[in-house]
C-alpha positions in Angstrom: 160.8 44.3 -12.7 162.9 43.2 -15.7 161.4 42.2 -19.2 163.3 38.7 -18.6 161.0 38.2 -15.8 158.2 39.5 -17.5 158.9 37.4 -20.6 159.9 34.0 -18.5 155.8 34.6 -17.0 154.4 35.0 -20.6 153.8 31.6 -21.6 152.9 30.4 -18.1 149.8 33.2 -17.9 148.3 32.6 -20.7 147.9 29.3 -21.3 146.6 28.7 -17.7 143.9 31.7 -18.8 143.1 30.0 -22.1 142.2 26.2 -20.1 140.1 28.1 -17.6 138.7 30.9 -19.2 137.4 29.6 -22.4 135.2 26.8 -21.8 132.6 28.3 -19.4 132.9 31.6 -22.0 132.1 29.2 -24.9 129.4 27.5 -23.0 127.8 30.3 -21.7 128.3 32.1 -25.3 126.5 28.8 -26.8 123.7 29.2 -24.6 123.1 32.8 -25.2 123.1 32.6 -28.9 120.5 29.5 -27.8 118.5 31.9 -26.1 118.5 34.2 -29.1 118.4 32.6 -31.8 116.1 29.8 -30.9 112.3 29.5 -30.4 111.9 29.9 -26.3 109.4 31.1 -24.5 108.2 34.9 -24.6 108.9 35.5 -21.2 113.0 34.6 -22.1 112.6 37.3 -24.3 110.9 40.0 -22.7 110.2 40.0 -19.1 106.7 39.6 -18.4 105.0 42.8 -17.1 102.4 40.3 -14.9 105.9 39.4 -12.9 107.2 43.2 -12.6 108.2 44.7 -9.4 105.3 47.6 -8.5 108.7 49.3 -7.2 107.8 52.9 -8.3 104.0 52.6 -6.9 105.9 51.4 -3.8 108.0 54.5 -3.7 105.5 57.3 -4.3 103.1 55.6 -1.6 105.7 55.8 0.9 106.5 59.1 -0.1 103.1 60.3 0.1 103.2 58.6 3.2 105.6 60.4 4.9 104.4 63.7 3.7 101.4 63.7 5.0 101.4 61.1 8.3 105.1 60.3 9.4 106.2 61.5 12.6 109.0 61.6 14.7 108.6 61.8 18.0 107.2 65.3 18.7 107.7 66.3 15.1 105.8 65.1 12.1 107.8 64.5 8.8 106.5 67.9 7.3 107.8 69.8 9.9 111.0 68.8 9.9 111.6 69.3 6.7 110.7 73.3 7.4 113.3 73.2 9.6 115.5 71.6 7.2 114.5 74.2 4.7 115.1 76.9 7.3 118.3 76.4 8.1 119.5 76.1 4.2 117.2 79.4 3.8 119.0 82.1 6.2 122.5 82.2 4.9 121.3 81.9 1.4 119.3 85.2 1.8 122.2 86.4 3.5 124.2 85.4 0.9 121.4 87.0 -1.9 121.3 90.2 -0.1 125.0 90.2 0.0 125.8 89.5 -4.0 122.5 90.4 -5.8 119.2 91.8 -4.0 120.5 93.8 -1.5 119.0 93.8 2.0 115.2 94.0 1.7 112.2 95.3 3.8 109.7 93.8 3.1 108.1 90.7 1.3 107.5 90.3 -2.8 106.5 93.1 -5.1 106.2 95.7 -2.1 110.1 95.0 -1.1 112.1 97.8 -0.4 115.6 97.9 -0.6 117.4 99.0 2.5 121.0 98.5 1.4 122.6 97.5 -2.1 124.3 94.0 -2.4 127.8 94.2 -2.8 129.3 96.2 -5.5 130.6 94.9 -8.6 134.4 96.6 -7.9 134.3 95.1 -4.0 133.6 91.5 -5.4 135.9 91.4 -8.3 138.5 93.2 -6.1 137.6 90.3 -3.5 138.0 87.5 -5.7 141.4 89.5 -7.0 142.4 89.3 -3.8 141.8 85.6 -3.1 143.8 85.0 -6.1 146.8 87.1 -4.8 146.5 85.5 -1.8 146.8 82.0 -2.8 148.5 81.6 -6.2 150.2 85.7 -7.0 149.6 88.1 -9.2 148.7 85.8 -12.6 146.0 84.0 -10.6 144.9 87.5 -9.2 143.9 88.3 -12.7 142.3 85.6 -14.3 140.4 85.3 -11.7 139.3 89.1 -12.1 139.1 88.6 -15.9 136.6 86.1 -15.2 134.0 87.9 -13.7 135.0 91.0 -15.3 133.7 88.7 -18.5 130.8 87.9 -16.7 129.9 91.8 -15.9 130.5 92.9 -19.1 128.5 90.5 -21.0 125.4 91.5 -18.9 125.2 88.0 -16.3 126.1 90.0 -13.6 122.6 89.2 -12.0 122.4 85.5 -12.8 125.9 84.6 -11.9 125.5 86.2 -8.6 122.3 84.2 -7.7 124.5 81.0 -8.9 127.4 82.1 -6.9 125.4 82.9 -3.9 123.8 79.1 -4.3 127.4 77.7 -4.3 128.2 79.7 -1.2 126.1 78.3 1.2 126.1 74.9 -0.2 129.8 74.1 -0.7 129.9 74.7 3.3 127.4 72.4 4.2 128.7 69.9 1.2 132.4 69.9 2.7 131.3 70.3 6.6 128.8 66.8 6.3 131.1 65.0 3.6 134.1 65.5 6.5 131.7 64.3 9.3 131.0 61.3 7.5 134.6 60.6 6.5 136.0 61.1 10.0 133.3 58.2 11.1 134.0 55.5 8.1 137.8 56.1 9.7 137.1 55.4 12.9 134.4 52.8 12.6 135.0 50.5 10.2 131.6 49.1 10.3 129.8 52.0 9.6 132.4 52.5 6.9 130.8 48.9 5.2 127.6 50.4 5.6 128.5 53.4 4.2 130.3 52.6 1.3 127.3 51.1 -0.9 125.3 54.3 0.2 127.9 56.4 -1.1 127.9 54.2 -4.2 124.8 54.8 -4.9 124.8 58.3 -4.3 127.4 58.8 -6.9 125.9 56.9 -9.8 122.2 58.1 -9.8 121.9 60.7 -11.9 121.8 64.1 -11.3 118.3 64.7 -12.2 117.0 62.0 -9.8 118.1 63.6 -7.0 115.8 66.4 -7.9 112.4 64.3 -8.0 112.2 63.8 -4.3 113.8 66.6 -3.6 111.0 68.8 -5.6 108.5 66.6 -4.0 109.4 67.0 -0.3 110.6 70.8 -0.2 108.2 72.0 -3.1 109.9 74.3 -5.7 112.0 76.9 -4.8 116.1 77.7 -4.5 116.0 76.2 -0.8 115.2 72.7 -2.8 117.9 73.5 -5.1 120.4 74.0 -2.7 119.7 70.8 -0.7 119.4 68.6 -3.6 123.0 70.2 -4.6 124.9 69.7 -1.1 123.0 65.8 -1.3 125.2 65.3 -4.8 128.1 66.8 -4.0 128.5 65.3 -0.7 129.8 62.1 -1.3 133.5 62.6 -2.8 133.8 64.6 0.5 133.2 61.5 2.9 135.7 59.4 0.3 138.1 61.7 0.0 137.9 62.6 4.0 138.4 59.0 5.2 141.1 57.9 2.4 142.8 61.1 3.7 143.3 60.2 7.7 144.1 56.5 6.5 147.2 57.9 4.9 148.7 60.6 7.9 152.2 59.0 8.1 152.6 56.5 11.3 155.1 58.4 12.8 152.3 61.6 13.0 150.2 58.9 15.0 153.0 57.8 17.0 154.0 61.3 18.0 150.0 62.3 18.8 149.9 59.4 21.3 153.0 60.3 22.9 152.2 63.8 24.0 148.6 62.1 25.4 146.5 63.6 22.8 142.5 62.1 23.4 140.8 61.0 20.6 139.0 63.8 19.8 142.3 65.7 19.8 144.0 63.2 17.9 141.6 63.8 14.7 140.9 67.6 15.0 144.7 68.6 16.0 146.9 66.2 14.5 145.6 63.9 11.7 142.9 66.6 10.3 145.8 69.5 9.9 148.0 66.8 8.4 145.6 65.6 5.6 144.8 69.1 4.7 146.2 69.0 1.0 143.6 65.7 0.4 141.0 67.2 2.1 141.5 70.6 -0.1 141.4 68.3 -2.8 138.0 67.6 -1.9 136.9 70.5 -1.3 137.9 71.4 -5.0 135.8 68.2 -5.9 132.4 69.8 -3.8 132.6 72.9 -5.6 132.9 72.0 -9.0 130.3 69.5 -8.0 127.8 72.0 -6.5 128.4 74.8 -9.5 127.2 71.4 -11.8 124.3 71.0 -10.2 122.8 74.3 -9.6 123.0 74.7 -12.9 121.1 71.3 -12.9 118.9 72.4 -10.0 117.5 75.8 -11.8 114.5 73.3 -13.1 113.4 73.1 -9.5 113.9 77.2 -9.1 117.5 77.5 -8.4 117.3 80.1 -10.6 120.7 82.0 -11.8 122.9 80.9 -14.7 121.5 77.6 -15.2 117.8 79.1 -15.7 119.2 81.2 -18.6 120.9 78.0 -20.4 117.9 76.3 -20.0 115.3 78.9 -21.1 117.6 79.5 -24.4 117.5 75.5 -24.8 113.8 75.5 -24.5 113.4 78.4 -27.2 116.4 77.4 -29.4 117.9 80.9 -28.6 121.5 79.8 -29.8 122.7 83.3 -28.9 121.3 84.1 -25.4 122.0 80.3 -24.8 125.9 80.6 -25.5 126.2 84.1 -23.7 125.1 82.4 -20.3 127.1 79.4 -21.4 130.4 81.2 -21.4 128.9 82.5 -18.2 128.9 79.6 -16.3 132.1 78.2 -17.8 133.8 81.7 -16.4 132.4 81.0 -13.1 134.0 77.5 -13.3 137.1 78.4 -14.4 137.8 81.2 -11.6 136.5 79.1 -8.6 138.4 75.8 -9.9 141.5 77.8 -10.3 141.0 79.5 -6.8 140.8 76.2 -5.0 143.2 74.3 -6.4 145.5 77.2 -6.1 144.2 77.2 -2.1 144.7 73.7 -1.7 148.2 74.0 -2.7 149.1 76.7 -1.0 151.0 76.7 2.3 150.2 79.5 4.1 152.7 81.0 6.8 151.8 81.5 10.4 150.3 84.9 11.1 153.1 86.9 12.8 152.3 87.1 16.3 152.1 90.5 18.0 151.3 92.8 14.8 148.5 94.7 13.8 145.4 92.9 12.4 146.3 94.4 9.0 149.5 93.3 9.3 148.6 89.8 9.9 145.8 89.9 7.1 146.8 92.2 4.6 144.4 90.9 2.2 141.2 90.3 4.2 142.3 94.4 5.1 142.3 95.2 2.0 139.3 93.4 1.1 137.5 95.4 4.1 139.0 98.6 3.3 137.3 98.2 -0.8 134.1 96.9 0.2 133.8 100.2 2.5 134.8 102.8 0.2 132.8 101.3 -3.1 129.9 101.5 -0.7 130.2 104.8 0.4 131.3 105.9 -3.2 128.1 103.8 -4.5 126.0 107.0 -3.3 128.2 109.5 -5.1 128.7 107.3 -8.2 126.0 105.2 -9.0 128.7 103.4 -11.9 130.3 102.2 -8.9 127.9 100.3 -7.4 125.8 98.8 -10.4 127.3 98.5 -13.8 125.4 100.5 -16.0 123.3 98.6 -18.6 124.6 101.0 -21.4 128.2 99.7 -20.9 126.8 96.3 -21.3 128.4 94.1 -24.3 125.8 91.6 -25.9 127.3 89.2 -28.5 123.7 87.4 -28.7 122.7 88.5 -32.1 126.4 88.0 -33.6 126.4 84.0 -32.2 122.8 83.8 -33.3 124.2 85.3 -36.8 127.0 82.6 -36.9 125.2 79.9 -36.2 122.9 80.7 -38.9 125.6 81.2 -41.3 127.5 77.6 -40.4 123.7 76.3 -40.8 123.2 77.8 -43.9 126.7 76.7 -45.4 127.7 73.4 -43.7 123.9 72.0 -43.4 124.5 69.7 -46.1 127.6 68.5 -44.6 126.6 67.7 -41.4 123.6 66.1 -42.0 125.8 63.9 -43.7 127.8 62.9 -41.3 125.1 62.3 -38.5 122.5 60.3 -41.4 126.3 58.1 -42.1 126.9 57.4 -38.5 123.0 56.9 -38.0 122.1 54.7 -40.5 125.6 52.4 -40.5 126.0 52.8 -36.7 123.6 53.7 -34.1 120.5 52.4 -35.4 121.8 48.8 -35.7 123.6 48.6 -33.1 120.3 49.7 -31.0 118.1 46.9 -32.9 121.0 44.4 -31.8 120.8 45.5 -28.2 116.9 45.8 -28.3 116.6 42.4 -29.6 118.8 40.5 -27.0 116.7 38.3 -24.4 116.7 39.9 -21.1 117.3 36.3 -19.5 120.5 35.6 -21.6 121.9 39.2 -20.7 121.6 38.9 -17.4 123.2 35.1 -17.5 126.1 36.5 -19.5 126.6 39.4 -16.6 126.3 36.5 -14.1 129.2 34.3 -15.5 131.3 37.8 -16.3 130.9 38.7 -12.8 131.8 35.2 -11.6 135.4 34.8 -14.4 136.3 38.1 -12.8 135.5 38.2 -9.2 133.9 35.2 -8.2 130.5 34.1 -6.3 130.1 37.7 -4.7 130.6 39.9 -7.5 128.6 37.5 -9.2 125.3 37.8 -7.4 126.1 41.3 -6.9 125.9 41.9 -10.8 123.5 39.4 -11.5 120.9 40.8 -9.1 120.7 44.1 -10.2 120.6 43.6 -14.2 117.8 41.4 -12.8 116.2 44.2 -11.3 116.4 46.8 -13.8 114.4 43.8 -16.1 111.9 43.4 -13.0 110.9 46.8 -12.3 110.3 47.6 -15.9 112.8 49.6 -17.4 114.7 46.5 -19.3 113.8 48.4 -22.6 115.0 51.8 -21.5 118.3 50.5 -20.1 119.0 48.9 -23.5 118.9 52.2 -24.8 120.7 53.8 -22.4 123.5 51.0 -22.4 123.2 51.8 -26.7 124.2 55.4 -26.1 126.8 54.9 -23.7 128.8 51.9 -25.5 128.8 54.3 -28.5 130.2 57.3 -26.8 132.6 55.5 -24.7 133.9 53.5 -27.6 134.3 56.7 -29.5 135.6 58.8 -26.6 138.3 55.5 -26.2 138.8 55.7 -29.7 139.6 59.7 -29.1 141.1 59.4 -25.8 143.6 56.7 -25.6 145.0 58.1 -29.0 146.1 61.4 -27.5 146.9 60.0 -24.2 149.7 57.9 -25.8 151.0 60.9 -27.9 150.8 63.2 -24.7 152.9 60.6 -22.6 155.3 60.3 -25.3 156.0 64.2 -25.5 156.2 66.6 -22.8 155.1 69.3 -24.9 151.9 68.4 -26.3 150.9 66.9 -22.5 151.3 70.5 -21.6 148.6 71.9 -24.3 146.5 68.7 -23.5 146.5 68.7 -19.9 145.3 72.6 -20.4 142.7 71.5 -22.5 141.2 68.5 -20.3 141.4 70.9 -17.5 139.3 73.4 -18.8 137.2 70.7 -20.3 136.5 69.0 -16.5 135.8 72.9 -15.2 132.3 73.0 -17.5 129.3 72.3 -16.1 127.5 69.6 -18.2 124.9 71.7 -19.3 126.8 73.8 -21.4 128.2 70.9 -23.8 124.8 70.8 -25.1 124.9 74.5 -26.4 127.0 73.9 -29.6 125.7 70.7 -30.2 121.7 71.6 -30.3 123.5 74.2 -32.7 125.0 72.2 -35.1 122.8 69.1 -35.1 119.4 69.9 -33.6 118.2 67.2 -31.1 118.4 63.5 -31.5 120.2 60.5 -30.4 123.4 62.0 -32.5 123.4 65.0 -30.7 123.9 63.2 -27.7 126.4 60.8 -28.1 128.5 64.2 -29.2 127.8 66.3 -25.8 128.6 62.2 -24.0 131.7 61.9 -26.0 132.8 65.6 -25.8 132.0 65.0 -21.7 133.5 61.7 -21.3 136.8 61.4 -23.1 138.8 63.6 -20.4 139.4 60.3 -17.9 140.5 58.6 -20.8 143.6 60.9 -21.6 144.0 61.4 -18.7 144.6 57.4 -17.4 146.5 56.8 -20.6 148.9 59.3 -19.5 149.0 58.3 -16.3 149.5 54.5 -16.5 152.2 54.7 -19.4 154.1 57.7 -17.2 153.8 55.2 -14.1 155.7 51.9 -16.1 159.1 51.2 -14.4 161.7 52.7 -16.3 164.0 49.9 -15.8 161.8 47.9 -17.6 161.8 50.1 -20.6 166.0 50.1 -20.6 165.8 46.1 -20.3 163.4 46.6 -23.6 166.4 48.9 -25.0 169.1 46.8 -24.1 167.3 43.6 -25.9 167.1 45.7 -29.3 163.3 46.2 -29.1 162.1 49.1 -31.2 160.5 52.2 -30.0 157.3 51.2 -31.4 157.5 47.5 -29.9 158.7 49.0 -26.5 155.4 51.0 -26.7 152.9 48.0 -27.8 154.6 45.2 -25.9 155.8 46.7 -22.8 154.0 50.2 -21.7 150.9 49.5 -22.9 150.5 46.3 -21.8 151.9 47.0 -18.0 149.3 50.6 -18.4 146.4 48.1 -19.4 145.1 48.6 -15.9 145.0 52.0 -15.6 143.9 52.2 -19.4 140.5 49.9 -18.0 140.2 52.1 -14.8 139.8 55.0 -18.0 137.5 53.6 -19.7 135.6 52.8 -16.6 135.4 56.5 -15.1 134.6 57.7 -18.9 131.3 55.2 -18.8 130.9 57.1 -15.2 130.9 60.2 -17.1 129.2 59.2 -20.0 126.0 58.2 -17.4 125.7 61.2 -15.9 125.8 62.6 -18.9 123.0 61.0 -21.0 120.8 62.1 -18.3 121.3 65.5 -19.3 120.9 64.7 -23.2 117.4 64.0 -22.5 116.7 67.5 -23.0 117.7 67.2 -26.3 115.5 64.4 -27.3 116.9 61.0 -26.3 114.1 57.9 -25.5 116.3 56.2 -22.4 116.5 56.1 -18.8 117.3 59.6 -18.4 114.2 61.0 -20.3 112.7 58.8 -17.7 114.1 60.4 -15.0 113.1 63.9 -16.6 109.1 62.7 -17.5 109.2 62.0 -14.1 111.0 66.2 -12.8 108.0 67.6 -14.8 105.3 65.5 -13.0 106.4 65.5 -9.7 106.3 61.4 -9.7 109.3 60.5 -7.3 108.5 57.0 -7.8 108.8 56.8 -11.1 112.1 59.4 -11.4 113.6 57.1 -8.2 113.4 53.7 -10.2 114.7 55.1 -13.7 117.7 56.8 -11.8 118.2 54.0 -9.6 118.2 51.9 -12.9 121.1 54.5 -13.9 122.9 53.6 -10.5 122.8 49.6 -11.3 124.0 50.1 -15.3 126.9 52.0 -13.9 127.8 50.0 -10.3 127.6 46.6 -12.9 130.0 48.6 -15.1 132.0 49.5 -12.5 132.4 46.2 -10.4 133.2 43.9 -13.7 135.5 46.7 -15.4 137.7 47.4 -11.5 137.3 43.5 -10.9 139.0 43.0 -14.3 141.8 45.6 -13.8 143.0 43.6 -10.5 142.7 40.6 -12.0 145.1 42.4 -14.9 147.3 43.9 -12.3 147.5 41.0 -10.8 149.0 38.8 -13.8 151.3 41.4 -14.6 153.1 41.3 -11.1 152.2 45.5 -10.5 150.9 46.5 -7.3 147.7 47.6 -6.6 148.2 51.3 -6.3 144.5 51.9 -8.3 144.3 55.4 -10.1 143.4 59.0 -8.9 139.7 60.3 -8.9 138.8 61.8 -12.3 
């Protein structure tokens, strides 16, 4: 497209947005501040708690419900979920005995072993190995620096029992997420069904899932593990059915011309030719999983997550860190590993040779776990790394942090009283005072400007029901917290994106940065921030803002990388400066990719306040975490699901908005990538 064209479409657009836009906008503005400011009825005001929704008594009776009468045919509720539980709990052992415990005889404190886990050489040499394999020798050894970090820093033991928790549920996560994807292709019915479900899934918090979950399997890793493959699931089924939707025609064409049947068709032919996406996804699961089983060690996951969250509790700054970089090791080495296997196109075996030969590095892999073992009885070293070798940097951070408290107290107390006082604290009066009615009305004619009578009763009826089942006054709070970390993170983000697009160098030290930053589970961005500002609604927009602002680089980047350079030579040619190219061409024609940002950063930044309840926030997700400690899925389920409608609103009205953009600019509707 030209910037004639462009410009000849400029007075048109806006003065047909300006005659329909404004007057409802005004008229439904004038009847807020009505609401507001006026005297109205209390129940305008505040939603009447004789007119609330008795959702979460609701919730935990039919959970109780199914716990102790439901059955199934021959099977009662209970007993399924044994067998549920027992088919999670034999390859986790397996994998336990394999990376930490050893094989045991034996039950509890009488256990004996009868063969040692894995040694510490055979599974760095096997993760060396998987590097080798799928990215060379430089991914080889970060990948053995990693857990060679997480030996020598004494996490050996806890990273293992994390590890071994990812193990069995990536599998399951990937395996289920496929299954699902390969039926929303094929039926596109089930796919409408589906997709809401899937929704949903992907916007209730973390810490919601575990509430049931800790209700129905009791407390244990077996509970972890299921409430992790339940999270982790859903970018698998997307991802999956996406994939098989884009297989080139002319791979169709030729399945169907050599007869394949349908079952054919998807294993042999569109499956193997969506294998990059569906790596992708698999990538997606396991950073997914490692998240939550650190999440999931508050219903006995156990592991590296346990540790963080044990230091948290006792404000052990050092111990708290140590496991910290830990996990962020952990991340690092299996994000690396599968993206590098995900890229990777690996040849055909060579037909005829020697199993070695086909496989060197699954041989070689063989060959080291058999010799560490046998040399494990000659050489003890071998086997376990001896505690005497271990390096322990706990009482040096502990001694830093104490020092940067000591010196920089003033300072930062400073800074979070300024921001506190002049920011936060009015801005959550403003939001506390607003009438529940007039919100919800504003939402309602939003959802209508944007994407008419559906998306309007679809916004409209779940602000209602956040008001109706009780948590109005909570979701202010949490909508306080995350409009003040995503404006920062936008403030932050957008910034850098534009610099990063405009030079290929500093997009190359960025893009290393956001990387690493999307490896890290969100646990341990609360670490330095408990550190430096103790706990408090500060502390958490920080860890939010520190969480979030990765999708908004990263959309800044992409939608000013994606604007047509003909259009930026038109610019040229008509004598336009770099600076008005950049304000009047590329960031106007990125504006929709720019709003798909700063919608996947308020994504982020929900998931993330959940988390900051732990360090002292009064919103939704302290809520959710009230409701962990008790056991109450009721009241867990209707805070998180609360989560889920704050973020699907966001969503709808912030996508609907970027179409309607994309639209007026004349660009096609190519959307964005997954953050």
């Amino acid at each position: 497209m030209s910037l004639p064209a462009i410009e000849a479409r400029r007075p048109i657009a806006p003065r047909m947005a300006t005659g329909s836009v404004s007057l409802p906008w005004l008229i439904a503005l004038a009847l807020f501040a009505l609401l507001w400011l006026a005297p109205v009825p209390k129940w305008i005001d505040v939603y009447p708690k004789a007119w609330e929704i008795p959702a979460a008594r609701w919730i935990s009776t039919a959970m109780k419900w199914l716990v102790n009468e439901a059955t199934f045919g021959l099977f009662t509720f209970t007993e399924f979920t044994r067998f549920l539980a027992s088919i999670i709990e034999a390859p986790y052992r397996l994998a336990m005995s394999l990376l930490a415990t050893g094989f045991l005889s034996g039950q509890g404190s009488s256990a004996v072993q009868v063969a040692p886990p894995l040694s510490w050489i055979a599974v760095i040499g096997i993760v060396a190995l998987m590097g080798h394999a799928a990215g060379g020798r430089a991914l080889a050894l970060l990948a053995a620096a990693c857990f060679a970090f997480i030996l020598v820093f004494g996490q050996w033991q806890s990273a293992m029992a994390t590890l071994a928790s990812v193990l069995v549920a990536v599998p399951i996560g990937v395996a289920g997420g496929m299954l699902l994807g390969i039926a929303a292709y094929r039926h596109p019915r089930f796919e409408r069904a589906l997709t809401p479900v899937l929704d949903v899934m992907q916007t209730v918090p973390a810490f919601a899932y575990l509430v049931p979950i800790l209700f129905l399997f009791g407390f244990g890793p077996t509970a972890a593990i299921l409430a992790t493959v339940i999270y982790a699931l859903p970018p698998m089924a997307r991802i999956t059915a996406l994939a098989l939707r884009q297989v080139a025609p002319e791979i169709r064409d030729l399945g169907r011309m050599v007869g394949a049947t349908r079952r054919q068709m998807t294993w042999r032919v569109l499956v193997p030719s969506a294998r990059d996406s569906l790596m992708v996804g698999v990538n997606q699961v396991i950073m997914l999983s490692l998240n939550m089983v650190i999440i999931a060690s508050m219903i006995g996951a156990g592991g590296l997550g346990f540790d963080v969250l044990a230091a948290l509790r006792r404000l052990d700054i050092g111990a708290g860190l140590e496991a910290g970089l830990a996990i962020v090791a952990l991340a690092v080495a299996l994000d690396r590993l599968s993206q590098a296997f995900a890229q990777r196109d690996f040849a055909a075996a060579r037909a005829g040779a020697s199993w070695p030969a086909r496989y060197p590095h699954a041989a070689a892999a063989a060959a080291l776990v058999a010799a560490t073992y046998l040399l494990g009885f000659v050489l003890p070293a071998i086997r376990t790394w001896p505690e005497a070798w271990e390096i322990s940097t706990g009482a040096f951070l502990s001694d830093v942090v104490k020092w940067i408290n000591i010196n920089f107290f003033d300072t930062f107390e400073a800074v979070k009283n300024a921001i506190l006082l002049n920011l936060l604290i009015p801005f959550k009066r403003l939001l506390g005072d607003l009438p529940w009615l007039g919100v919800t009305g504003l939402i309602a004619v939003a959802g209508w400007r944007l994407g008419g009578v559906r998306l309007m009763a679809t916004v409209a009826i779940l602000s209602f029901l956040i008001a109706a089942t009780g948590q109005w006054e909570k979701a202010m709070v949490t909508v306080y917290l995350c409009g003040i970390s995503v404006l920062f993170a936008a403030l932050i983000g957008i910034p850098i994106g534009i610099l990063a697009a405009e030079n290929d160098r500093v997009w190359r030290a960025v893009s290393l940065i956001i990387d690493t930053l999307q490896t890290l589970p969100s646990f341990v961005y609360l670490m330095p921030v408990v550190m430096l500002f103790r706990v408090g609604d500060f502390s958490a927009m920080i860890a939010v803002v520190a969480y979030a602002v990765v999708p908004a680089i990263r959309y800044t980047v992409l939608g000013l990388t994606r604007v047509d350079p003909r259009v930026i030579e038109a610019g040229r040619a008509m004598g336009a400066t770099r600076g008005q190219i950049l304000s009047r061409i590329r960031l106007k024609l990125a504006l929709p990719e720019i709003l798909l940002g700063i919608n996947q950063t308020i994504m982020f930044a929900l998931s993330m306040l959940v988390i900051t309840a732990l360090v002292g926030t009064r919103d939704l997700g302290q809520e959710v975490y009230i409701a962990l400690t008790k056991a109450d899925t009721g009241r867990g389920l209707v805070a998180g699901l609360a989560v889920a409608a704050i973020a699907i609103v966001a969503d709808r009205l912030i996508s609907a908005g970027a179409a309607r953009t994309r639209a007026r600019l004349g660009l096609a509707d190519t959307g964005g990538p997954a953050s």
